[in-house]
N, C-alpha and C positions, 0 to 999 in steps of 0.2 A: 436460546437459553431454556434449558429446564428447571423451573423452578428455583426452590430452594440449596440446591445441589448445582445448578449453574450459576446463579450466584456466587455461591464458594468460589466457583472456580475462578469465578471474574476477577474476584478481590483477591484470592491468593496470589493469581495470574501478577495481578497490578503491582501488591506490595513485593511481590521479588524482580521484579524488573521494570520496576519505576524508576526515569530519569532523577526525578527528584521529586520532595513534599510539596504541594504548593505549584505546581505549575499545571492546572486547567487550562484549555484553551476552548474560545467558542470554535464549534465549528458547523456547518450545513448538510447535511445528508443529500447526497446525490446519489441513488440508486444502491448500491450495495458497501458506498463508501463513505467517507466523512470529510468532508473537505476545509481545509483550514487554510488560507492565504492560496497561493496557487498547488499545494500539495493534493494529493486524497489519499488516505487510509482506509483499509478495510476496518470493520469496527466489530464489537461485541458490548452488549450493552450488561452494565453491572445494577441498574436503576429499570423497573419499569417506566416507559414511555415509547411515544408515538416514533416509530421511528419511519416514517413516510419521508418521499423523498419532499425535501426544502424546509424540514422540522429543522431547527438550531440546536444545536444541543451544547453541554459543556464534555470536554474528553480531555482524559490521560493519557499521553503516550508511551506507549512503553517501550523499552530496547528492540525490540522483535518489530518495531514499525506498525503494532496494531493498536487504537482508538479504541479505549476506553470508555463507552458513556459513564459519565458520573452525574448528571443532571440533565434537567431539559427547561 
């Protein structure tokens, strides 16, 4: 992410292809992905935080298959 201009792009990213409002999920960062139940995602975080691999984090999924941090 760069900054405030990656940001942007995080949130634009989300709100045009967001499944729907309301649906976070926790999920575990394993190396470059995000892991939720037996899936993983690549991710892009819209939230500063740690993102080392075994942080928790909360994620968006969007149409395109990619994880969204939105919390941690």
């Amino acid at each position: 992410m760069n900054g405030v201009d990656g940001l942007a792009r995080a949130v634009r990213r989300v709100a045009n292809s967001h499944k729907g409002m309301g649906q976070a999920q926790r999920g575990i960062i394993q190396g470059d992905k995000v892991c939720i139940g037996n899936r993983a995602y690549p991710f892009t975080a819209a939230v500063e935080c740690h993102t080392e691999t075994g942080s928790a984090v909360w994620v968006q999924l969007t149409k395109t298959g990619r994880a969204v941090i939105v919390g941690a």
